[in-house]
N, C-alpha and C positions, 0 to 999 in steps of 0.2 A: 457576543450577542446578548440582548438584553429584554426580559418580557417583563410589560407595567400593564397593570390596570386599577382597576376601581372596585371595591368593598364596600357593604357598607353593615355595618355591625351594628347592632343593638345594645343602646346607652338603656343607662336606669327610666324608670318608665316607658321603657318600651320604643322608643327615639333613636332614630337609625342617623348612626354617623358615618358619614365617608370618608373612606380611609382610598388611600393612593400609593400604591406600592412597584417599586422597580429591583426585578431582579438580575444580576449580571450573569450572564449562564454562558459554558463552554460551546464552541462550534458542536451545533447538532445538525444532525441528518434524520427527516422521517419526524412521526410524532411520539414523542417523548411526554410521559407524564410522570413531575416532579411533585414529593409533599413538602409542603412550607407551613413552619409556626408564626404564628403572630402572638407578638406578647405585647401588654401594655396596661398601665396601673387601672386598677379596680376602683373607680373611685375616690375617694379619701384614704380610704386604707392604703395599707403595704405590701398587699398583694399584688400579682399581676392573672388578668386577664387571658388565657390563653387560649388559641385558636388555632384548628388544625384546618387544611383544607389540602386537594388536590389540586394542582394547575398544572392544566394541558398545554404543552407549547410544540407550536410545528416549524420545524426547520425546514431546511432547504429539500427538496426534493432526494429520492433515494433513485440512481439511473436505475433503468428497467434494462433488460436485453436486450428492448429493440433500438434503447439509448443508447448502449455500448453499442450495437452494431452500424449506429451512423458513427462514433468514434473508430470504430474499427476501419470501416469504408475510409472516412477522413486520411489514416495514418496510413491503410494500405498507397495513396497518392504519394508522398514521400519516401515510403522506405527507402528506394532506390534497389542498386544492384545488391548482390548476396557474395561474403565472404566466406570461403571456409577457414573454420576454426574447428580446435582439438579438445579444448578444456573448457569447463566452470571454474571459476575462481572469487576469491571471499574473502578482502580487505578490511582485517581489523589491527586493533593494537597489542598488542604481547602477552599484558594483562588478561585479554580475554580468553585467548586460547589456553593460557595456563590453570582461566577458573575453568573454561572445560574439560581438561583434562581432570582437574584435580575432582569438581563438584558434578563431574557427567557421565564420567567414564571414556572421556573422549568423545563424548557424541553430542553436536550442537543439534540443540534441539529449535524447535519452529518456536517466535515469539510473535506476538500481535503487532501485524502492520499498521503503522503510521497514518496521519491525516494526510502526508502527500500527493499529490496529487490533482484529479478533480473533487472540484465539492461534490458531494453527493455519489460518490464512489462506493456500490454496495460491497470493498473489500476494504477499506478502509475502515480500523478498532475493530475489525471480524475478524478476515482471514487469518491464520496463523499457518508460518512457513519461516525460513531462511533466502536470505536475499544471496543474489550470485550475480554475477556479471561475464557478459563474454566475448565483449567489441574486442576487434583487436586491431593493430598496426596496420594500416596498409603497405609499409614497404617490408616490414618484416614478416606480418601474418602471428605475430605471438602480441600476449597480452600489455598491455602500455606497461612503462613501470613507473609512471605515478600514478596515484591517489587519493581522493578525498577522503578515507575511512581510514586509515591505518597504515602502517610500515610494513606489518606481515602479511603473509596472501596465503590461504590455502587455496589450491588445484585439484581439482578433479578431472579425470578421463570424462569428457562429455557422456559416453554411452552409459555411463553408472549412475547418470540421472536421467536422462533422457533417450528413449527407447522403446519398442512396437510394447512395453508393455507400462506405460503412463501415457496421460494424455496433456494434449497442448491446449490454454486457456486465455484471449486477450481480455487483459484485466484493466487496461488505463492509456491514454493518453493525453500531456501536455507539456508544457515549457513553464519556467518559470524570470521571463521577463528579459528571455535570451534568444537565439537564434536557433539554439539546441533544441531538439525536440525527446520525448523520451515516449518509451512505449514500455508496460509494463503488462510480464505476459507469466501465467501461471504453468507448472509442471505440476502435475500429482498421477501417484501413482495409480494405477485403476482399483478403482473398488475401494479406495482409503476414504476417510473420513474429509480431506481436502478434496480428494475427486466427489464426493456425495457434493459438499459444498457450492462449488466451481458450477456443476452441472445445472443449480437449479439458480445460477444468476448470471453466468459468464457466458459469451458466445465461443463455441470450441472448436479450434484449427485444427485442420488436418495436416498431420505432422511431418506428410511427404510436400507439401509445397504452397506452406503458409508463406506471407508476403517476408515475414519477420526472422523465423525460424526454421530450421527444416533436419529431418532426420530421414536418410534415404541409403540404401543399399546399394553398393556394388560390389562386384567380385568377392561376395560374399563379405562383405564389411562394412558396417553401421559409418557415413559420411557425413559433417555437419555443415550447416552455412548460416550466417548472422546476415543482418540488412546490415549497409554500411549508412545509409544516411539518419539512422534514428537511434536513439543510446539503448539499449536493452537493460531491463532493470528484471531479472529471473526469480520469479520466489517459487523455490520448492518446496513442498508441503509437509516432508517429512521429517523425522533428523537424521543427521547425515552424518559420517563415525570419522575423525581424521585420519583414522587407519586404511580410507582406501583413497587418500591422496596424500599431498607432500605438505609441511609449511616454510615459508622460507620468505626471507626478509628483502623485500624491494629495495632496489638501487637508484631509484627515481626519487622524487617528492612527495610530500603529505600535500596536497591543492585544495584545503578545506574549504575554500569557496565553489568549488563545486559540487557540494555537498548537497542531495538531495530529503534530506534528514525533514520531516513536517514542512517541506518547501508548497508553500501556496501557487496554485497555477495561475496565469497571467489570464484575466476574464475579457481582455481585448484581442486577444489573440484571433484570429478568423482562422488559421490553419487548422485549430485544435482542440474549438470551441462550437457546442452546437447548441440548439434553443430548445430549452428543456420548461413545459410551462408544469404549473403548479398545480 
């Protein structure tokens, strides 16, 4: 993105010169006010002239809630039917797990979510969590074993993140220029700092019979179920210790082109795309 305009600064005698400046700036969301120098010779001499100013620049739009919840409406049309599944699981590379143990204590901790996504995503450079994933097979009912992140996987017991005492949060939905659709939905524990969060921008599911996810009781045992037609992308808000799961090395592929990593969502898209004015 880039913002230009017009100056005009005051030469010797009091003589106003226009000056014309273009600055390249990162994808922003919301208004932003950057300070920018100007410098430039004094004159004849060897000095330089220097100028300080503020420039306001407004980027795209930040969704509101009731923007999420036409995304939400949108992607409930797709989810399709509900899978049960057993675990969260957390595809990284070897290296990584090793700096957690050594520099964490074994506990990964919540890092700042990415630009992926939609633009204007009030969780995107905010929220902090751990990402988790939890589609699974449909002929087997267990976790695929490729990946786009990594060769290792930690696993978790679904119920040891998800459970009557955290709450369920849809935080995103889009594709990025594929058939695949993703949906991207937040846990946090109640009363934590990601639940304070979540509550004052996200629309929140009820976690016995969201279209997405679900956590439901019987014969006295916490049940789970995924959508099968949409990809679940999980960020948990807390950190999470690998002492109360497994890690162990996938038998499948590394698929780095499926990789959701800062992926831009497809802005023709009509499944997954709503009219957000300025």
């Amino acid at each position: 993105m880039a913002a230009c305009g017009h100056l005009n600064l005051a030469e010797n005698g009091g003589y106003l010169k226009p000056v014309t400046f273009c600055l390249h700036l990162p994808h922003i969301t919301g208004e932003k006010t950057f300070k920018v120098c100007l410098k430039r010779p004094a004159g004849n001499s060897n000095y330089l002239e220097i100028t300080f100013l503020e420039l306001k620049v407004r980027g795209r739009p930040l969704h509101r809630k009731v923007h999420l919840t036409q995304l939400l409406e949108k992607a409930e049309v797709i989810s399709g039917r509900m899978l049960k599944f057993s675990v969260f699981y957390r595809n990284q590379h070897k290296e990584y797990f090793d700096y957690i143990r050594e520099h964490h204590g074994s506990a990964m901790q919540p890092s700042v979510k990415d630009n992926s996504g939609s633009h204007g995503s009030p969780i995107s450079g905010k929220l902090e969590g751990i990402f988790f994933s939890c589609s699974t097979e449909f002929n087997t009912g267990k976790p695929p074993q490729d990946s786009p992140y990594g060769r290792y996987r930690f696993e978790i017991a679904a119920e040891k993140l998800f459970n009557p005492n955290t709450n369920l949060y849809f935080g995103d939905f889009y594709c990025m220029y594929t058939a695949y659709h993703y949906v991207i939905l937040v846990i946090a524990p109640v009363g934590s700092p990601g639940d304070e969060f979540c509550k004052q921008r996200l629309p929140q599911l009820n976690s016995k019979d969201s279209k997405f996810l679900t956590c439901t009781e019987e014969d006295g045992l916490l049940v789970y179920h995924h959508a099968q037609d949409v990809i679940l992308e999980v960020i948990y808000t807390d950190p999470v210790d690998l002492s109360l799961g497994t890690v162990a090395e996938i038998t499948g592929h590394q698929l780095m082109s499926l990789s959701t990593a800062n992926a831009k969502k497809d802005p023709s898209c009509k499944t997954c795309n709503i009219s957000v004015g300025r």
